[in-house]
C-alpha positions as CSV (number, residue, x, y, z in Angstrom):
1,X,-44.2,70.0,-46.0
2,X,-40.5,69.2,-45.3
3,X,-39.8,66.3,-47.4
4,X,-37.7,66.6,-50.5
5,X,-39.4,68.3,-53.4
6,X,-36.3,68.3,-56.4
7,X,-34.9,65.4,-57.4
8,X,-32.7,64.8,-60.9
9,X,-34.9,66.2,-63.4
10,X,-37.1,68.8,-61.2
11,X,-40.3,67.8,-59.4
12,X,-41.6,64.4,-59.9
13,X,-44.5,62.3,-58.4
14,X,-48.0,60.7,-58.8
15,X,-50.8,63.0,-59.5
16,X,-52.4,64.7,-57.2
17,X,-50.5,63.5,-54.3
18,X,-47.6,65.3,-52.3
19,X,-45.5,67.0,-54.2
20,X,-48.0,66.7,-57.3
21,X,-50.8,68.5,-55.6
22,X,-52.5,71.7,-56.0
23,X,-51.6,73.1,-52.9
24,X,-47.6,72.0,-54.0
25,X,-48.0,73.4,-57.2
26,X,-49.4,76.8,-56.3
27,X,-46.5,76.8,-53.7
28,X,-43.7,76.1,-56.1
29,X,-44.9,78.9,-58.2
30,X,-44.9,81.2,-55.3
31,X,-41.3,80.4,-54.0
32,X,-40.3,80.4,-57.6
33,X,-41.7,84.1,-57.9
34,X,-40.0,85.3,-55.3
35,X,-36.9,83.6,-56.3
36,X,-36.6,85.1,-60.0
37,X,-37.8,88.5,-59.4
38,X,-35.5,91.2,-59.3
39,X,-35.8,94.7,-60.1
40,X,-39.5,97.4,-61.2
41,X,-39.9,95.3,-64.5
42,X,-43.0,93.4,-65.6
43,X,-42.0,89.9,-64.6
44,X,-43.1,87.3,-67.0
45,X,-42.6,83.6,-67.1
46,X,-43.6,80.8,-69.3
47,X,-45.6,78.1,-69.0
48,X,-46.3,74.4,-70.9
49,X,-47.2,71.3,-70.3
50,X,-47.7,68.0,-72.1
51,X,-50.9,66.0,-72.5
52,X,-51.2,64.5,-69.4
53,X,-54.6,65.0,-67.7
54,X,-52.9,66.1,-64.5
55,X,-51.6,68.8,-66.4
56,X,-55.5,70.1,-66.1
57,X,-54.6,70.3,-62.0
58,X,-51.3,71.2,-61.5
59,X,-51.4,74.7,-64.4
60,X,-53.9,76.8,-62.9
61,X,-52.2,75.9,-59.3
62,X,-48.7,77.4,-61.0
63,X,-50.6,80.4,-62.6
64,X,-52.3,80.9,-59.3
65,X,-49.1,80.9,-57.5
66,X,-46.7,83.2,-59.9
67,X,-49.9,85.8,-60.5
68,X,-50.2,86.0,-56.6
69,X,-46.4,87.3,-56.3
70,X,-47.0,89.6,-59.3
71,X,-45.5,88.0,-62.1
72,X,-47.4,87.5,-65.5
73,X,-48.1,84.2,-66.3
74,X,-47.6,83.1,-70.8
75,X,-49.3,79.6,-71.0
76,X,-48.0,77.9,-74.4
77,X,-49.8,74.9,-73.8
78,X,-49.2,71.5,-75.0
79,X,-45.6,71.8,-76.5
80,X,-42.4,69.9,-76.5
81,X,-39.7,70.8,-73.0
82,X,-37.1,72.4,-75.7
83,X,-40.1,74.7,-76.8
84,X,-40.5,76.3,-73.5
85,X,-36.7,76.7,-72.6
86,X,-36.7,78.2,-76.0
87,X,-40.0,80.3,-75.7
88,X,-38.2,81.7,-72.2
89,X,-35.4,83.0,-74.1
90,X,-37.3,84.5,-77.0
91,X,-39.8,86.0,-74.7
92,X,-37.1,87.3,-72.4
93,X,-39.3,85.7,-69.7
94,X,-37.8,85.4,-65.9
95,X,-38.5,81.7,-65.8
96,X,-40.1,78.6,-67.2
97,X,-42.2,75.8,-66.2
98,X,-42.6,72.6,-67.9
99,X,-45.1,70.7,-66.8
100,X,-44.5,67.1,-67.8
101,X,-42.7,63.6,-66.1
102,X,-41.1,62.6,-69.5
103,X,-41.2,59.6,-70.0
104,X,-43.5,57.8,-66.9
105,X,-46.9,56.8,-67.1
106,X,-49.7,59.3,-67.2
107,X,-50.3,58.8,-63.5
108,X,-47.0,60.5,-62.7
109,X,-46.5,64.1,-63.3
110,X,-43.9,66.8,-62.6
111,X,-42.2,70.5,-62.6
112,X,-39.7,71.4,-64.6
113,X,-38.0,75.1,-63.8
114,X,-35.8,77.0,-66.6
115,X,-33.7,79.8,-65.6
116,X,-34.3,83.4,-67.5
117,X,-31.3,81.8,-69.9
118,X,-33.3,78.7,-70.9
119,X,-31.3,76.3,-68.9
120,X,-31.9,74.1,-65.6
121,X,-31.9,75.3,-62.6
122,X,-28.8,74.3,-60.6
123,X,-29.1,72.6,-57.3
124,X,-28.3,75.8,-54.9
125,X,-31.0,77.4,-56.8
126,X,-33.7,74.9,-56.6
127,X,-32.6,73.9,-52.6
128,X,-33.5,77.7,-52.3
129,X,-36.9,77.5,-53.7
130,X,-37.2,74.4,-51.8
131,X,-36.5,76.3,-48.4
132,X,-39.2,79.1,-49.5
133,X,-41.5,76.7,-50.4
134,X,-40.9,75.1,-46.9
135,X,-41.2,79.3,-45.6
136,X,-44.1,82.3,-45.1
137,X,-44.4,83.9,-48.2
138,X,-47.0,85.9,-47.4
139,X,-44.9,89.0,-47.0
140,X,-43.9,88.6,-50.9
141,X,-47.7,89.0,-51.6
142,X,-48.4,91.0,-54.3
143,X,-50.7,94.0,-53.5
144,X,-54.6,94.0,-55.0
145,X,-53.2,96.6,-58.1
146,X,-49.9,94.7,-58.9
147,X,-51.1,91.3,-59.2
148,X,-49.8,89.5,-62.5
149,X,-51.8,88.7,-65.8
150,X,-52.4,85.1,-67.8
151,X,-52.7,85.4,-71.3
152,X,-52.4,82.6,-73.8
153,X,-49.6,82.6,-76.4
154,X,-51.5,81.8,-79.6
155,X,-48.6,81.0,-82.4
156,X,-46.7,79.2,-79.7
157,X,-46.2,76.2,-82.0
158,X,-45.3,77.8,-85.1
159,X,-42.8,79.7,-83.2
160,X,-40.9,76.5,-82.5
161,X,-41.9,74.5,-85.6
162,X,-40.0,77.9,-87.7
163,X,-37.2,77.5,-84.6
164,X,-36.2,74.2,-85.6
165,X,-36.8,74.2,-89.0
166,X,-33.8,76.6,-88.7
167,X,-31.5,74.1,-87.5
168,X,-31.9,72.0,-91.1
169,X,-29.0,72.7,-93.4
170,X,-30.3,75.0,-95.8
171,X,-30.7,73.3,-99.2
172,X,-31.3,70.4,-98.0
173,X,-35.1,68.6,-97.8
174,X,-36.4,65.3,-97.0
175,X,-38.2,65.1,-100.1
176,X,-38.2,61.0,-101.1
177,X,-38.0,60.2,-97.7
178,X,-40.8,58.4,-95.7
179,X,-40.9,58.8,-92.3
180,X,-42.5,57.1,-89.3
181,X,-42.9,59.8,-86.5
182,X,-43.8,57.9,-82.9
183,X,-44.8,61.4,-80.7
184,X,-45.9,58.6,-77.6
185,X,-48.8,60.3,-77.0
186,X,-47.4,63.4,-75.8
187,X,-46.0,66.7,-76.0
188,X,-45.0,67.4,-79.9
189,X,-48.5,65.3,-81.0
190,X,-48.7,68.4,-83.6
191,X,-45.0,70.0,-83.8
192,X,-43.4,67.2,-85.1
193,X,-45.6,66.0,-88.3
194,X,-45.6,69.0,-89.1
195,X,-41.8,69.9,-89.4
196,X,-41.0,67.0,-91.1
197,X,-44.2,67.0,-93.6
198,X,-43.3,71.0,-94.1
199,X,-39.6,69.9,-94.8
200,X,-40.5,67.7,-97.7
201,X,-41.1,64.1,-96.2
202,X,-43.6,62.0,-96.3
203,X,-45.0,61.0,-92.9
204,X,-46.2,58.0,-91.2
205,X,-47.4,59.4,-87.5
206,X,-48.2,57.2,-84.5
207,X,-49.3,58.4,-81.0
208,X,-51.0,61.5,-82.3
209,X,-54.2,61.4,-80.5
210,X,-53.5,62.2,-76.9
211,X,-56.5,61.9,-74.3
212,X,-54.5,62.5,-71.4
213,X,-53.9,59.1,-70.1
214,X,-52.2,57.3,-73.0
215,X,-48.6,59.3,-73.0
216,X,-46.0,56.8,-73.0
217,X,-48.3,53.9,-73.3
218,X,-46.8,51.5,-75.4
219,X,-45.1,53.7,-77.7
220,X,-42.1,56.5,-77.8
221,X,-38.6,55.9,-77.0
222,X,-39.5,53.8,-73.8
223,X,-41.2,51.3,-76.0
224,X,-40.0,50.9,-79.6
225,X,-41.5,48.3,-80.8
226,X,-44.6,50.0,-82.2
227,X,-42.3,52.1,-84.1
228,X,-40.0,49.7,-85.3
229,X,-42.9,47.3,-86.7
230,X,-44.5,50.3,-88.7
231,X,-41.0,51.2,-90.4
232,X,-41.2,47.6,-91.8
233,X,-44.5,47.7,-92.6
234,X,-44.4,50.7,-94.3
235,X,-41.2,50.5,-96.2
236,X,-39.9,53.3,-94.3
237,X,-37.0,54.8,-94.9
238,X,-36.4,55.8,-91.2
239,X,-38.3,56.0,-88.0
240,X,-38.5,58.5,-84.7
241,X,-39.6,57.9,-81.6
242,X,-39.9,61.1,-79.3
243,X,-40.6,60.6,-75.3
244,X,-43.9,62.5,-73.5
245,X,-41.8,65.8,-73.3
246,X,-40.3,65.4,-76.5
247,X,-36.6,65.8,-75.0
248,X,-35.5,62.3,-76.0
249,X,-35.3,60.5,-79.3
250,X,-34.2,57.0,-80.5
251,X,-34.2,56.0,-84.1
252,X,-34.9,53.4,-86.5
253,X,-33.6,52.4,-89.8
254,X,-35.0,51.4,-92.9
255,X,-34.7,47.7,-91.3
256,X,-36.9,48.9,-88.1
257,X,-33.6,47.9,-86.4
258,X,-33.3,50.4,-83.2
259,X,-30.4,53.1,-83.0
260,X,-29.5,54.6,-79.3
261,X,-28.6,57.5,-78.2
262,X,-25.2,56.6,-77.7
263,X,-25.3,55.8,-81.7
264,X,-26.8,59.1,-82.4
265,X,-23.7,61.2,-80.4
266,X,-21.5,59.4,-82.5
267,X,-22.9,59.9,-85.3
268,X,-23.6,63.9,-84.8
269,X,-19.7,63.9,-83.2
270,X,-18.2,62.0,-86.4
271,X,-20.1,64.5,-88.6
272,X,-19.4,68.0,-86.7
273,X,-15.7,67.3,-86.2
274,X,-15.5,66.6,-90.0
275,X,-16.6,70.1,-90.9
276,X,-15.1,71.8,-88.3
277,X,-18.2,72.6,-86.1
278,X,-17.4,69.8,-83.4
279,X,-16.5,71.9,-80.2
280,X,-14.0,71.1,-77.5
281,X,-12.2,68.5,-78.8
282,X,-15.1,65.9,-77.9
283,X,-18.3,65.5,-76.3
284,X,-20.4,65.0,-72.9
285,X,-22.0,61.7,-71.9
286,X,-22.7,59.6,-68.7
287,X,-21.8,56.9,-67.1
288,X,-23.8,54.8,-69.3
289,X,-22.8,55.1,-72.5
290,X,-21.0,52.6,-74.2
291,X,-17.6,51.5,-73.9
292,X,-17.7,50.9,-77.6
293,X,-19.0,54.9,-78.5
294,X,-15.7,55.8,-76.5
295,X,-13.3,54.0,-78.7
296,X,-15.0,55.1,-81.4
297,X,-14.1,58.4,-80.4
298,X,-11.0,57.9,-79.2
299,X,-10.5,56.7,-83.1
300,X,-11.3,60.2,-84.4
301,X,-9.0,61.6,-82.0
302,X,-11.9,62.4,-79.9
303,X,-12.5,63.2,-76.3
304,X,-15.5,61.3,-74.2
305,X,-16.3,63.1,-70.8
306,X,-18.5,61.0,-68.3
307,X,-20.9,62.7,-66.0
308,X,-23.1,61.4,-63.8
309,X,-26.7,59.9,-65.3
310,X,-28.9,62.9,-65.7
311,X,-29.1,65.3,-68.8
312,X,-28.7,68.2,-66.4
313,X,-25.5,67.0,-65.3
314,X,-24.3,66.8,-68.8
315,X,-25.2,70.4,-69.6
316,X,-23.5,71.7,-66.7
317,X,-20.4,70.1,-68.0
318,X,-21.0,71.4,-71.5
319,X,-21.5,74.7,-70.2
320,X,-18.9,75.0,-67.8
321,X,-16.3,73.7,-70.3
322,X,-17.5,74.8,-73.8
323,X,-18.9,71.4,-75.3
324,X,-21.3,71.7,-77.9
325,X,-22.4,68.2,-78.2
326,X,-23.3,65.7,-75.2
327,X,-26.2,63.4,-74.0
328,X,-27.5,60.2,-72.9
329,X,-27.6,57.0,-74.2
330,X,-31.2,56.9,-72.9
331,X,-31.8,59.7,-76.3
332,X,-31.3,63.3,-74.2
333,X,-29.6,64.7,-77.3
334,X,-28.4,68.4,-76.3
335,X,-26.7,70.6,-78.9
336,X,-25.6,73.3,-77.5
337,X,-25.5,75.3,-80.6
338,X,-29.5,75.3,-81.4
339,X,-30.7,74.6,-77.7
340,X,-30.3,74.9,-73.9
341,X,-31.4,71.5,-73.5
342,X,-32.7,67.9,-74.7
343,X,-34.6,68.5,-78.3
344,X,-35.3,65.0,-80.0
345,X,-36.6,66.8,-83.0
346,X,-33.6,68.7,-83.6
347,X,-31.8,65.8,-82.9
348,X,-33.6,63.9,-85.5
349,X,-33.0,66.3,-87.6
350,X,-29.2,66.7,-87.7
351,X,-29.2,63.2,-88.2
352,X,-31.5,62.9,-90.8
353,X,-29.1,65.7,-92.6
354,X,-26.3,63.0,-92.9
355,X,-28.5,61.0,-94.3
356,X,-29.2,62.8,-96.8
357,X,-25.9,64.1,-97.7
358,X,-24.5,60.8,-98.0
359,X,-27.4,59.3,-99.9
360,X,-26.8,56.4,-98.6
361,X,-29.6,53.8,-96.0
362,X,-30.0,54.8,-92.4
363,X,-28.7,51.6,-91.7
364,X,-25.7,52.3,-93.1
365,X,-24.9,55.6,-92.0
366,X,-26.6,55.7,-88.2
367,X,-24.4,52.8,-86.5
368,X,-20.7,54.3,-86.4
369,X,-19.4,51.5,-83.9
370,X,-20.1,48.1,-82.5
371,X,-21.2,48.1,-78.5
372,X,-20.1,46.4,-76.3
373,X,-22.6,43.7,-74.8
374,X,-24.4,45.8,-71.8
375,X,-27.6,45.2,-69.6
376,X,-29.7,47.2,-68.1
377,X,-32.1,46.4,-65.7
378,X,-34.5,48.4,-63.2
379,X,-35.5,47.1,-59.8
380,X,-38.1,48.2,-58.0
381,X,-38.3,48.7,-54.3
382,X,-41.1,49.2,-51.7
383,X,-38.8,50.6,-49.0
384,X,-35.8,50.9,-46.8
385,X,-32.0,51.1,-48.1
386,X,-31.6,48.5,-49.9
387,X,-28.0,49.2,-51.4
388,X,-26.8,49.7,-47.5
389,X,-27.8,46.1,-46.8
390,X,-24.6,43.5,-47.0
391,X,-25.8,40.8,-49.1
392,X,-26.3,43.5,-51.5
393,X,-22.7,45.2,-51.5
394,X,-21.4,40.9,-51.6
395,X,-23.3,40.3,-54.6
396,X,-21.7,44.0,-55.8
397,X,-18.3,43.0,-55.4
398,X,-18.6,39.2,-56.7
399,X,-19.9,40.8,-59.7
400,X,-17.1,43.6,-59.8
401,X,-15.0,40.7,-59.5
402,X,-16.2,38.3,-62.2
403,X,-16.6,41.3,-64.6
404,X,-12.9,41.7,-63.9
405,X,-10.5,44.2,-65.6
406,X,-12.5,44.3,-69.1
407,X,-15.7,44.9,-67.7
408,X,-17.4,47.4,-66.1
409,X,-20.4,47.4,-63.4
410,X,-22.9,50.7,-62.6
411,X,-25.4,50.2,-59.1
412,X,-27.6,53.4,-58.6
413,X,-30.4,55.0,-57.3
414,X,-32.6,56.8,-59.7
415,X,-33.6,60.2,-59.0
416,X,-37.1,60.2,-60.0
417,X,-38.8,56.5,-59.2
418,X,-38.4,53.6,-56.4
419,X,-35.7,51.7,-58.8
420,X,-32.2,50.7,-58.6
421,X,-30.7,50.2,-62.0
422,X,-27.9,47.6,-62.2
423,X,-25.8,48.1,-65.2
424,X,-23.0,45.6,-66.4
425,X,-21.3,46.0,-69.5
426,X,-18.1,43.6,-71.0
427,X,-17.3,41.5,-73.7
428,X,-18.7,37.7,-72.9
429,X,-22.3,38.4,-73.1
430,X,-23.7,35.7,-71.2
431,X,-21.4,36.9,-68.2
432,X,-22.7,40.1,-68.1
433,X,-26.6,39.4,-68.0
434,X,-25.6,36.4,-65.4
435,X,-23.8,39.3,-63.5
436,X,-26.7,41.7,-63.6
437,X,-29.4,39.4,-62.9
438,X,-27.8,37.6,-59.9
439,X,-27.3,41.6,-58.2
440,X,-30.8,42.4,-59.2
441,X,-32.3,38.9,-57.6
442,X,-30.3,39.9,-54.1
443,X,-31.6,43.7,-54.6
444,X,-35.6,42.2,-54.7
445,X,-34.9,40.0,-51.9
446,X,-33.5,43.2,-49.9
447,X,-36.4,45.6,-51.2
């Protein structure tokens, strides 16, 4: 019960084994009880989940736990990550819980906490949680007449679908515009047909028959092809392809040629700071993006700020230094000024707006600069340290050193799976995917 429960993005793991068990679940929502209640009030938090069939396991587990240490338990169901952070504010609920691993497989699963405010929980806060979950609790027991209520929220979706229609310029619609919606399988399988059909377009949906072991499979932004294909086929005018959770988007112009997220932040930057709205001077990224978003940037007389990879880490910087806009490249799209974190619909959205202002093909308006050449590519490990072992840190610094001034080279762990991604980025092409494949052939050898 003392290994590491938190890792970038929450609780992750494979269902229905340590930390994705019952018994951790109902835990978690204990320690998290205790944590967030303060004072006489009727404690409340929220609960969702997206369509994996683990999420059958691990709900009543968290409802058990937070009822047990008197707090009322709102279960929203099947709904997007934004819709719960957002559901927590409007419900002026103590916490949230998202029930969802993003973008994994189904077999994976995981626990996503939200703070009374709507945002992450910071590391000191979760470490504490950790250490009660690790604790006796049985002293925070509620008594037989205080212990909390379940109830279902009922218009939970069309709560959120109103929510973001919101975000829309008024006057505008999508009317004329035909739209293939990838939901992967997951989370916004309802929400986000319906906002675009109810905004005027005409949709083309994909992954909208979940059976809780097809999320992710083949489809949404970790696999675009499937979207890409039915743009062409369909004479689409655009495409959108959410993640499980529905906190990342990547798009698709009329081509079915792929836009990243990288490509979206400059095109939401480019547009904000044109009409004033554009906070900060700049925006928030990571380490990954694109050399070629930053001199875009820099063009517009913009600022990039690099954080380290996780959308949490981003927010934290928005937050702490009044950014509106930031994200990943990977399609975590967070503006700050409709959301507390990652929405890929309103995302969409904002840049389906331009679109329709300028009239103009997605292909011309959605790519603002040209990237540099960069490669990504995961390595799986069964066990050990591999980045500790010195073949490993030689074949680091040859690459460093071929890459040379001009180029740039990322090792690191990844919080949430047995990979080390190797990212190189520069301007000969060839050299950088000979850089990151001879790293990534040492890596196997060491893993």
């Amino acid at each position: 019960m003392t290994e590491k429960l938190f890792g970038t993005d929450g609780i992750r793991g494979t269902s229905n084994t340590w930390p994705m068990t019952a018994e951790a679940a109902l835990k978690v929502g204990m320690a998290s009880a205790v944590q967030f209640i303060r004072g006489d009030h009727r404690h409340q938090v929220v609960i969702g989940k997206d369509t994996r069939l683990s999420g059958y396991l691990l709900e009543p587990a968290l409802t058990a736990g937070f009822i047990s240490m008197g707090m009322d338990v709102v279960l929203v169901g099947p709904m997007p990550t934004p819709a719960v952070a957002m559901l927590t504010r409007s419900l002026r609920a103590d916490l949230g819980v998202m029930i969802s691993a993003s973008h994994n497989p189904f077999q994976d699963n995981g626990i996503k906490l939200f703070g009374p405010d709507g945002y992450k929980l910071s590391d000191q806060v979760e470490a504490e949680i950790e250490a009660r979950v690790n604790s006796d609790m049985s002293s925070h027991m509620a008594g037989a007449a205080k212990l909390g209520r379940a109830r279902r929220l009922d218009d939970a979706r069309g709560r959120y679908n109103e929510y973001v229609k919101q975000t829309f310029p008024r006057g505008l619609r999508l009317d004329g515009l035909k739209i293939v919606v990838d939901c992967a399988f997951g989370a916004a399988y309802k929400v986000a047909p319906e906002v675009l059909w109810e905004l005027g377009a005409e949709i083309v949906p994909i992954g909208v028959e979940p059976d809780g072991t097809n999320i992710n499979n083949g489809c949404g932004s970790t696999d675009t092809d499937a979207m890409c294909s039915m743009v062409s086929a369909h004479g689409a005018n655009l495409g959108i392809a959410l993640d499980g959770d529905a906190d990342r988007v990547l798009i698709a112009d009329e081509n079915g040629a792929l836009v990243d997220g990288d490509q979206i932040l400059g095109l939401i930057a480019g547009d904000w700071a044109e009409n004033g709205r554009l906070a900060s001077g700049g925006i928030v990224s990571t380490v990954m993006s694109n050399l070629g978003l930053e001199t875009f940037l820099q063009g517009k007389g913009l600022n990039l700020v690099r954080t380290q990879v996780g959308d949490r880490y981003v927010v934290e910087h928005m937050r702490a230094h009044d950014f509106n806009v930031g994200g990943e490249q990977s399609g975590h799209i967070v503006l700050r000024d409709y959301s507390t974190t990652g929405d890929g619909l309103i995302a969409a959205l904002q840049v389906l707006a331009v679109v329709v202002n300028a009239g103009k093909p997605a292909s011309q308006i959605c790519r603002v600069f040209d990237p540099l050449p960069q490669k990504l590519q995961n390595v799986r490990f069964n066990s050990g340290k591999p980045l500790e072992d010195k073949a490993v840190k030689k074949a680091i610094k040859d690459g460093e050193n071929r890459l040379g001034a001009g180029g740039r080279l990322l090792i690191r762990l990844s919080g949430t799976e047995a990979v080390i991604r190797v990212m190189a980025e520069g301007e000969d092409a060839a050299l950088v995917a000979s850089v990151v494949g001879d790293i990534a052939g040492v890596i196997e050898q060491a893993g």
